[in-house]
MOPAC internal coordinates of N, CA, C and O (Angstrom, degrees):
PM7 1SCF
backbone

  N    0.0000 0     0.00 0     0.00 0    0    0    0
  C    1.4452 1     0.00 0     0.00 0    1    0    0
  C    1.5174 1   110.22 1     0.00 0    2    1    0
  O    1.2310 1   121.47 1   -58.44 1    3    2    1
  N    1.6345 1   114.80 1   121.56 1    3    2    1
  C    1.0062 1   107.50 1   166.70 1    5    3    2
  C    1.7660 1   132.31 1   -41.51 1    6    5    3
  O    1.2310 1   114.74 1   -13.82 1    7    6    5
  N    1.5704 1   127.57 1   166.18 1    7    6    5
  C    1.7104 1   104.83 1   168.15 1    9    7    6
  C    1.3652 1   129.95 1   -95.09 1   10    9    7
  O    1.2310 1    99.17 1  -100.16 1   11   10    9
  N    0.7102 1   155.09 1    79.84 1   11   10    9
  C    1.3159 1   147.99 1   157.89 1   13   11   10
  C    1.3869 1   131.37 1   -11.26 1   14   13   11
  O    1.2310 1   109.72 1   -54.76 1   15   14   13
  N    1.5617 1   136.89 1   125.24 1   15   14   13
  C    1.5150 1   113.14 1  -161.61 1   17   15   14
  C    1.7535 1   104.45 1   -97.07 1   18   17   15
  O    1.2310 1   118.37 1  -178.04 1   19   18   17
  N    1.2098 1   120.72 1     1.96 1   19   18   17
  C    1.2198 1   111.76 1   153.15 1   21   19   18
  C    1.2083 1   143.06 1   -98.20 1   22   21   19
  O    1.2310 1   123.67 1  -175.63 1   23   22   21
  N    1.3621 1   110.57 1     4.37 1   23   22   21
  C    1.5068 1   125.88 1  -150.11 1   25   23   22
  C    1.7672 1    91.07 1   -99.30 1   26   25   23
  O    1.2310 1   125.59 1   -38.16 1   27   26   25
  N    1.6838 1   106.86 1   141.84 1   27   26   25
  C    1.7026 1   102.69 1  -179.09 1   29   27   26
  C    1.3806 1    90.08 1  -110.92 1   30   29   27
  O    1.2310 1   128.36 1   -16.92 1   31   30   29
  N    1.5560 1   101.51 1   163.08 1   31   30   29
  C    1.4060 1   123.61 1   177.74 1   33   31   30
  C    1.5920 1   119.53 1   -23.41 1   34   33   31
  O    1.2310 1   124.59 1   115.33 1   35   34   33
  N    1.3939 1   108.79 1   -64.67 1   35   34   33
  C    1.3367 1   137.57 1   142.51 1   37   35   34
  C    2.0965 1   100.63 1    -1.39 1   38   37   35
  O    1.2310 1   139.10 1    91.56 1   39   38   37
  N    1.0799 1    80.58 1   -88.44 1   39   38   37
  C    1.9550 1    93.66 1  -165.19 1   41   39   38
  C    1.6868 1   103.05 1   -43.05 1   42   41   39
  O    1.2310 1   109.52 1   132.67 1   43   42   41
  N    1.0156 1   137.25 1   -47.33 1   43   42   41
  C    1.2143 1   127.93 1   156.14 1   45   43   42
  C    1.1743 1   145.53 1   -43.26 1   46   45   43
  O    1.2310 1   128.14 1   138.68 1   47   46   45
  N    1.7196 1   101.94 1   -41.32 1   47   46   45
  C    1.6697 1   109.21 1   142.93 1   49   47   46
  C    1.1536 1   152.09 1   -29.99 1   50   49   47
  O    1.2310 1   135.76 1   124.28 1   51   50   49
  N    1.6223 1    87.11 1   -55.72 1   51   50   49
  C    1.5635 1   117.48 1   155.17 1   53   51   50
  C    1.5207 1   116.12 1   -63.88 1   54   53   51
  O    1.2310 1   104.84 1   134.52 1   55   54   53
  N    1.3432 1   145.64 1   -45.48 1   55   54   53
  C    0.7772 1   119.68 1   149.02 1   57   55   54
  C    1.7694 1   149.17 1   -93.43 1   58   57   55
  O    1.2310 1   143.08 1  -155.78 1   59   58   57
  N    0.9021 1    72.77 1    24.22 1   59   58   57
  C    1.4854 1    91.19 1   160.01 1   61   59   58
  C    1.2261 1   124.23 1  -100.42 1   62   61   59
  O    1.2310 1   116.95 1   173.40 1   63   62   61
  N    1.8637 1   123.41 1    -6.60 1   63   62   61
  C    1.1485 1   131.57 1  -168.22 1   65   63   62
  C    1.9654 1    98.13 1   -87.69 1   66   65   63
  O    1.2310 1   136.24 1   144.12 1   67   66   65
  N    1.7136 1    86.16 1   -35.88 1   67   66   65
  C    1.5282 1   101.35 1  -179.30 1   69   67   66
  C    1.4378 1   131.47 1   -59.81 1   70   69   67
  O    1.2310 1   130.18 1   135.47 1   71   70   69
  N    1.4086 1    97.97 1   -44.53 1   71   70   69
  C    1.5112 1   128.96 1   168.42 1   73   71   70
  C    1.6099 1   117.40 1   -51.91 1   74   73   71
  O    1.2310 1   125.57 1   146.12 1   75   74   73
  N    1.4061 1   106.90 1   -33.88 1   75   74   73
  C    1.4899 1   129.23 1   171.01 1   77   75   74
  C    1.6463 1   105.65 1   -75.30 1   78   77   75
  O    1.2310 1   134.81 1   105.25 1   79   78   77
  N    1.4261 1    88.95 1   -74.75 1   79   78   77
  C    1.7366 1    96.45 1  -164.09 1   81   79   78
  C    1.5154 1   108.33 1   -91.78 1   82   81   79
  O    1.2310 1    95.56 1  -120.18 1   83   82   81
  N    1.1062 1   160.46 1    59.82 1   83   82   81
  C    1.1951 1   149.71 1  -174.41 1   85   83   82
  C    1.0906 1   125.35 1   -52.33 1   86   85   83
  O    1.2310 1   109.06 1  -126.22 1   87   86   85
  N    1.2012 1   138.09 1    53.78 1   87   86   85
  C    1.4322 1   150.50 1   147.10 1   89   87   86
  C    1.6124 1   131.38 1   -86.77 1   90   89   87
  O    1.2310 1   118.00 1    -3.75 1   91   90   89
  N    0.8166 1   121.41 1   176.25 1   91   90   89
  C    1.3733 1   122.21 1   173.48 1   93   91   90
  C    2.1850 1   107.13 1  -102.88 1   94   93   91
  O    1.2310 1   126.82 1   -50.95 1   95   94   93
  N    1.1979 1   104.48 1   129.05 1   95   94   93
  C    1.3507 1   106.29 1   176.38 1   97   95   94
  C    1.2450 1   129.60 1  -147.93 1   98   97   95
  O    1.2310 1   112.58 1    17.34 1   99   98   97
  N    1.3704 1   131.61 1  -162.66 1   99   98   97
  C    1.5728 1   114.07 1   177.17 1  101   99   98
  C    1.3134 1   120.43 1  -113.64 1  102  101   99
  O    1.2310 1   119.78 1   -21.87 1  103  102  101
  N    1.5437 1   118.02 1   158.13 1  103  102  101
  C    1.8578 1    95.40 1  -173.12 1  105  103  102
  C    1.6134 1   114.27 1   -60.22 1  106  105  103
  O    1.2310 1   115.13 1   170.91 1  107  106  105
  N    1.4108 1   126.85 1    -9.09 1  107  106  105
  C    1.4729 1   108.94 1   155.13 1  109  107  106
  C    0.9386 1   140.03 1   -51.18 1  110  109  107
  O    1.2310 1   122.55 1   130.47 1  111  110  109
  N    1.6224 1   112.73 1   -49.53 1  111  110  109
  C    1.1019 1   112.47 1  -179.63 1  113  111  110
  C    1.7225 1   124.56 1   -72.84 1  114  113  111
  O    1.2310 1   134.21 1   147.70 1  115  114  113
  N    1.3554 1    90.13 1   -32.30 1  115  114  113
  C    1.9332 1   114.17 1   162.46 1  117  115  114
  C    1.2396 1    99.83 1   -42.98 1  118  117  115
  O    1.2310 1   113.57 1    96.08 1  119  118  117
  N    1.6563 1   129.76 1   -83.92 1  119  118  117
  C    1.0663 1   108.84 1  -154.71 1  121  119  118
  C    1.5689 1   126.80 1   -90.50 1  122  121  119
  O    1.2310 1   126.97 1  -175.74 1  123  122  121
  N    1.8155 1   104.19 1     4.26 1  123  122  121
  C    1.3410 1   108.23 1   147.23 1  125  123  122
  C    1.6499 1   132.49 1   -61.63 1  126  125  123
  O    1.2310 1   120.32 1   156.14 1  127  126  125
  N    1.2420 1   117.00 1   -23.86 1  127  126  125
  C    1.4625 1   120.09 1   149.99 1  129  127  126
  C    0.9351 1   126.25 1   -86.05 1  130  129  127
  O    1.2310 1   102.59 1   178.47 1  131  130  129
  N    1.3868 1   149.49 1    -1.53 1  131  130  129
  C    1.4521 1   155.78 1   164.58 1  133  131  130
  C    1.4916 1   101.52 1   -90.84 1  134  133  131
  O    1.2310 1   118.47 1   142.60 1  135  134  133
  N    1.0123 1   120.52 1   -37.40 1  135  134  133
  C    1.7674 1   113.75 1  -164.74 1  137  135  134
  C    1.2174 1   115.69 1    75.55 1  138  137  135
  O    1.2310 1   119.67 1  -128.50 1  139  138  137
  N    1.4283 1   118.23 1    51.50 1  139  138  137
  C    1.4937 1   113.23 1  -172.55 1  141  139  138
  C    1.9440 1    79.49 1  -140.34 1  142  141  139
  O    1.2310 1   123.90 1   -20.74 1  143  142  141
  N    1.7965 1   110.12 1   159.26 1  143  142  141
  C    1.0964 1    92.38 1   168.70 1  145  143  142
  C    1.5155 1   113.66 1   -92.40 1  146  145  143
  O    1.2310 1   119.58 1     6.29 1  147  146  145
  N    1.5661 1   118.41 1  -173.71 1  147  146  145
  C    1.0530 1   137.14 1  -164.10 1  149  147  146
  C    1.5619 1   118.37 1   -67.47 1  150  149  147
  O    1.2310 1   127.98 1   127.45 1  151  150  149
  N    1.4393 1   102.24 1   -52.55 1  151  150  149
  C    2.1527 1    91.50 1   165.01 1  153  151  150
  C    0.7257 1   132.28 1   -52.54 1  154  153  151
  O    1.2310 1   122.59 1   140.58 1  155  154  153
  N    1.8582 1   112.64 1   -39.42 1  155  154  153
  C    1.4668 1   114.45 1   158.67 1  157  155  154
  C    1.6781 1   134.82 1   -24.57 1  158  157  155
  O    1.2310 1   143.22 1   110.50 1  159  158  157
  N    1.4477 1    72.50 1   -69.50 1  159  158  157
  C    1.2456 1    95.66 1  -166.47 1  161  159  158
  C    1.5636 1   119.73 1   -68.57 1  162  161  159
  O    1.2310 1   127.13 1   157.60 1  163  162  161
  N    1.3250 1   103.89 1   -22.40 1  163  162  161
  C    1.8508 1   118.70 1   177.21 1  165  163  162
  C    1.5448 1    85.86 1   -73.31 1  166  165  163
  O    1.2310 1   111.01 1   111.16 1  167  166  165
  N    1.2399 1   134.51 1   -68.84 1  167  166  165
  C    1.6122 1   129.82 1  -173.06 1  169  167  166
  C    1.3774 1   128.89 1   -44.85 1  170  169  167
  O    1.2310 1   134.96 1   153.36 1  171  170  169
  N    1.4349 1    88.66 1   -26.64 1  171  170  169
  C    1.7379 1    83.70 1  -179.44 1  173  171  170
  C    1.6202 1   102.32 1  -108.85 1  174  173  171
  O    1.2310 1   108.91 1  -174.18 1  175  174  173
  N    1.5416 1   138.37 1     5.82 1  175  174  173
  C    1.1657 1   164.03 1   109.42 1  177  175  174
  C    1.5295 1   103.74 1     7.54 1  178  177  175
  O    1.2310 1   127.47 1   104.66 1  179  178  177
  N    1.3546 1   103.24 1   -75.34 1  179  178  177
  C    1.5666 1   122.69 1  -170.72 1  181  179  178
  C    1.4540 1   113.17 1   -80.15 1  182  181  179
  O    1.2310 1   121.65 1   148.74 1  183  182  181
  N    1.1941 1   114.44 1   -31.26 1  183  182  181
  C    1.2642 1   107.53 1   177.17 1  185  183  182
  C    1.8630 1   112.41 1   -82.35 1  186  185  183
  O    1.2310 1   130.89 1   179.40 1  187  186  185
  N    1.4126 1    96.59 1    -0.60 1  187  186  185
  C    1.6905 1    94.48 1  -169.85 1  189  187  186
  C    1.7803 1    81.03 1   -84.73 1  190  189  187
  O    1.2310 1   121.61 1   128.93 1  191  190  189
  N    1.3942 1   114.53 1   -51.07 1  191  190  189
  C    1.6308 1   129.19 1   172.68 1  193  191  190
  C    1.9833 1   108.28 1   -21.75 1  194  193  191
  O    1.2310 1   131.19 1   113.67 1  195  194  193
  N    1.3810 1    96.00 1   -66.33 1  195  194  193
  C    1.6553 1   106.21 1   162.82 1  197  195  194
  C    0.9880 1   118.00 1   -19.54 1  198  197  195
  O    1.2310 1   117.91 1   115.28 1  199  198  197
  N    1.5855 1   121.58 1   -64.72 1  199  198  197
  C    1.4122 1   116.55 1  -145.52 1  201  199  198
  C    1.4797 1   103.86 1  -121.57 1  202  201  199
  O    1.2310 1   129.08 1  -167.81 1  203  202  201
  N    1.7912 1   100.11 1    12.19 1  203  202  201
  C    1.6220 1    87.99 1   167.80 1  205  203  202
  C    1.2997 1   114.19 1    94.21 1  206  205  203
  O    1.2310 1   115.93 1  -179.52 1  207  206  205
  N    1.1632 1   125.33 1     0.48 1  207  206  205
  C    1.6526 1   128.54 1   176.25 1  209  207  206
  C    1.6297 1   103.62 1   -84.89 1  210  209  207
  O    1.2310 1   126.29 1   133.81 1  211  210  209
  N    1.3055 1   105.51 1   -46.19 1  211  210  209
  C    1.6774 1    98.18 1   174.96 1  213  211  210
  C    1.5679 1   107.80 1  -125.57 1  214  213  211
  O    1.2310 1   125.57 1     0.28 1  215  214  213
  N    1.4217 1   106.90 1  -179.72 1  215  214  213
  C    1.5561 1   117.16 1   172.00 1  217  215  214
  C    1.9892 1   104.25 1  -131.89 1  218  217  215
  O    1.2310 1   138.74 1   -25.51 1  219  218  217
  N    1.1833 1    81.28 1   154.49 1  219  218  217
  C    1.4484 1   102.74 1  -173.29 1  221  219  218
  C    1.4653 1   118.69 1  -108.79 1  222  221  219
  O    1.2310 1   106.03 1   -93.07 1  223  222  221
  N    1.6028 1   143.53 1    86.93 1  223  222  221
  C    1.2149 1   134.22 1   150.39 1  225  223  222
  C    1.0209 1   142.21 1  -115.73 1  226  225  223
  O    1.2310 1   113.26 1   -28.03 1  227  226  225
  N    1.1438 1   130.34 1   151.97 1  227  226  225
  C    2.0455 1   135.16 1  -155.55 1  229  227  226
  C    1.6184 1   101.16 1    31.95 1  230  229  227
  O    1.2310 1   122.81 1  -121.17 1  231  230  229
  N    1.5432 1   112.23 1    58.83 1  231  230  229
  C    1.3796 1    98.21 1   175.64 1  233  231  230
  C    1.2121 1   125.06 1    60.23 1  234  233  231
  O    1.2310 1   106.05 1  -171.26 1  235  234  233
  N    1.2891 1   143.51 1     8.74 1  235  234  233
  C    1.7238 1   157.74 1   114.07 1  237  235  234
  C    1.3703 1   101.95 1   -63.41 1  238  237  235
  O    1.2310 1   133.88 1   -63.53 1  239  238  237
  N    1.7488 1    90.78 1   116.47 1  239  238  237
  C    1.8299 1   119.88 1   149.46 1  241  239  238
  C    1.7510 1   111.20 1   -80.65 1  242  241  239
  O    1.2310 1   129.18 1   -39.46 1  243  242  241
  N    1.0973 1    99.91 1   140.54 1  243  242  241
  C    1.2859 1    97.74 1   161.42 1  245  243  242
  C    1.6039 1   102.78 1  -160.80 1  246  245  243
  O    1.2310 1   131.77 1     2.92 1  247  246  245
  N    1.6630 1    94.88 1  -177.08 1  247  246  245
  C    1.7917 1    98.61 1  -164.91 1  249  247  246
  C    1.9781 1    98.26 1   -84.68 1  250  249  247
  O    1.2310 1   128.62 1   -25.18 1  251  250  249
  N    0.9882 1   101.00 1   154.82 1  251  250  249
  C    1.9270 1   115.28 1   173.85 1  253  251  250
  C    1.2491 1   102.39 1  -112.37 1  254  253  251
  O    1.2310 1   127.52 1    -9.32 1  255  254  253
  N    1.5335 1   103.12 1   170.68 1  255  254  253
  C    1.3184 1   113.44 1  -170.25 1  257  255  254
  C    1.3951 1   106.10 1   -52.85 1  258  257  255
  O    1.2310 1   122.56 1   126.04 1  259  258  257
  N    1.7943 1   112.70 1   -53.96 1  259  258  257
  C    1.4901 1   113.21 1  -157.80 1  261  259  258
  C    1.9330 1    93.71 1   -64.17 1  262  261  259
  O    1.2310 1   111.81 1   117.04 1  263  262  261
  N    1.1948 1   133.03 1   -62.96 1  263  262  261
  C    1.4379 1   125.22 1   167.64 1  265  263  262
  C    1.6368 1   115.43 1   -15.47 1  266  265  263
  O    1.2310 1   109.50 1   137.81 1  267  266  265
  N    1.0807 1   137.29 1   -42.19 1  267  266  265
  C    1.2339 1   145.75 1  -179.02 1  269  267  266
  C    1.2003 1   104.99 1   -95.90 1  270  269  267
  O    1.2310 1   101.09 1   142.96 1  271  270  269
  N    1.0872 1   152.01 1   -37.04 1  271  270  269
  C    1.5683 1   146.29 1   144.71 1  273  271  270
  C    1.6492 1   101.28 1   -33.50 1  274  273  271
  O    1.2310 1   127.57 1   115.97 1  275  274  273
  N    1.2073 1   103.04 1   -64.03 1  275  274  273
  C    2.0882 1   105.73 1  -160.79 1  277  275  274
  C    2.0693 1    93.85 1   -63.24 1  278  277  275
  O    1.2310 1   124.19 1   148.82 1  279  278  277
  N    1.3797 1   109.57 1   -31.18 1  279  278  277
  C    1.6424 1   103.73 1   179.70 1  281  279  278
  C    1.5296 1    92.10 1   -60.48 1  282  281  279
  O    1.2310 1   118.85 1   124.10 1  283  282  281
  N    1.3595 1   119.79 1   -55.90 1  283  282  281
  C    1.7127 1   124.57 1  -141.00 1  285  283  282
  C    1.6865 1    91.68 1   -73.33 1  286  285  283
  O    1.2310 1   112.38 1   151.83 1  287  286  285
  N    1.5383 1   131.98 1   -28.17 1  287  286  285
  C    1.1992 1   124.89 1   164.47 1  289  287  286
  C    1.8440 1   103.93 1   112.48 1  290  289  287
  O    1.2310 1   132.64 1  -170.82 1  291  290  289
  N    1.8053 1    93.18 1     9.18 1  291  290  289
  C    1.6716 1   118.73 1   173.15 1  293  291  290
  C    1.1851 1   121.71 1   -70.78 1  294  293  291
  O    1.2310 1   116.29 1   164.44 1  295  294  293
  N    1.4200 1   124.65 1   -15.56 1  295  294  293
  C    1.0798 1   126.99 1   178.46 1  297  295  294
  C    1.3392 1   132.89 1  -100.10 1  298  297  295
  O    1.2310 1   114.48 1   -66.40 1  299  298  297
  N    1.1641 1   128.07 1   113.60 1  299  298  297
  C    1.6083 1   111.63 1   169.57 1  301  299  298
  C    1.5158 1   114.20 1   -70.14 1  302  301  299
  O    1.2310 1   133.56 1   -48.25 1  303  302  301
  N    1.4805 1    91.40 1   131.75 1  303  302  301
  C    1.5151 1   111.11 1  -163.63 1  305  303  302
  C    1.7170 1   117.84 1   -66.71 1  306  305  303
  O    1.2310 1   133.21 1   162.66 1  307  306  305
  N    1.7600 1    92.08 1   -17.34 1  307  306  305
  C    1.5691 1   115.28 1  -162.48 1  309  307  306
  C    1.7410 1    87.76 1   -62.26 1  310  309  307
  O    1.2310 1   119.09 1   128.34 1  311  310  309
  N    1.1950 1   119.35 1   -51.66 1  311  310  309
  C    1.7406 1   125.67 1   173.99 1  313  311  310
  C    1.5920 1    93.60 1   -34.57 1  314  313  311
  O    1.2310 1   102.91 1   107.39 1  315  314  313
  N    1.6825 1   148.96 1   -72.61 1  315  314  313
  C    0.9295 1   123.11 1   179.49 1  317  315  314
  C    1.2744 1   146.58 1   -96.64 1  318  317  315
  O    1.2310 1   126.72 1  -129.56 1  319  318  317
  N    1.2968 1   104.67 1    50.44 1  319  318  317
  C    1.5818 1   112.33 1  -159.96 1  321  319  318
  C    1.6636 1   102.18 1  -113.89 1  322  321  319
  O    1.2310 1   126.43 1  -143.35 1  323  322  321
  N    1.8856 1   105.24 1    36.65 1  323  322  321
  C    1.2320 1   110.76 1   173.43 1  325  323  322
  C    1.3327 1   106.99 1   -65.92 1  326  325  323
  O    1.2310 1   115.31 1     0.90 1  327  326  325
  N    1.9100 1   126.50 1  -179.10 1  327  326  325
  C    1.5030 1   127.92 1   158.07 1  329  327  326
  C    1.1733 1   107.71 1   -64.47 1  330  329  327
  O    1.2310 1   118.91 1   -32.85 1  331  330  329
  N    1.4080 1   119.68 1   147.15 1  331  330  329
  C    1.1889 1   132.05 1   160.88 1  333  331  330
  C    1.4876 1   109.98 1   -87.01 1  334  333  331
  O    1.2310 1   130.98 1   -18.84 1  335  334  333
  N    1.5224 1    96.42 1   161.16 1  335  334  333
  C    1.8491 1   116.15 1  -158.52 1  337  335  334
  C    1.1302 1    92.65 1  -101.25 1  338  337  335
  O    1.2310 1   108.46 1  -120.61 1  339  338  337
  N    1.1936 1   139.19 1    59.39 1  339  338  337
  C    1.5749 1   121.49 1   174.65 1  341  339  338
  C    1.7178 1   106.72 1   161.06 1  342  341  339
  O    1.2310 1   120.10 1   180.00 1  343  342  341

């Protein structure tokens, strides 16, 4: 995965959890496979939601097209190299 200058350790996890498991799930179970805890991981969840790497419904995250583009190495990253909110 390319780097991103906002993206934390964390966000890669996350997608890398995706990249692994491709399903849709909840940040429990997310950050029970990442090893990160759960607020964390819901926060940086939403902010992946933000910028379009994932989508969010009935409380299932899962990866989106553009997320699977930035795995497949389709994306120019320059698209997310907005400021981060936090």
């Amino acid at each position: 995965m390319e780097r991103i200058s906002w993206f934390r350790p964390i966000d890669y996890e996350i997608l890398s959890y995706f990249e692994t498991c491709d399903m849709a799930a909840t940040p429990k179970v997310i950050a029970t496979n990442i090893d990160y805890d759960r607020q964390y991981t819901q926060k940086r969840l939403v902010r992946l939601v933000e910028a379009g790497l994932l989508v969010r419904e009935s409380g299932l995250y899962a990866l989106s097209e553009r997320g699977r583009a930035y795995l497949d190495g389709d994306l120019d990253v320059s698209e997310l190299s907005s400021s981060d909110t936090d």
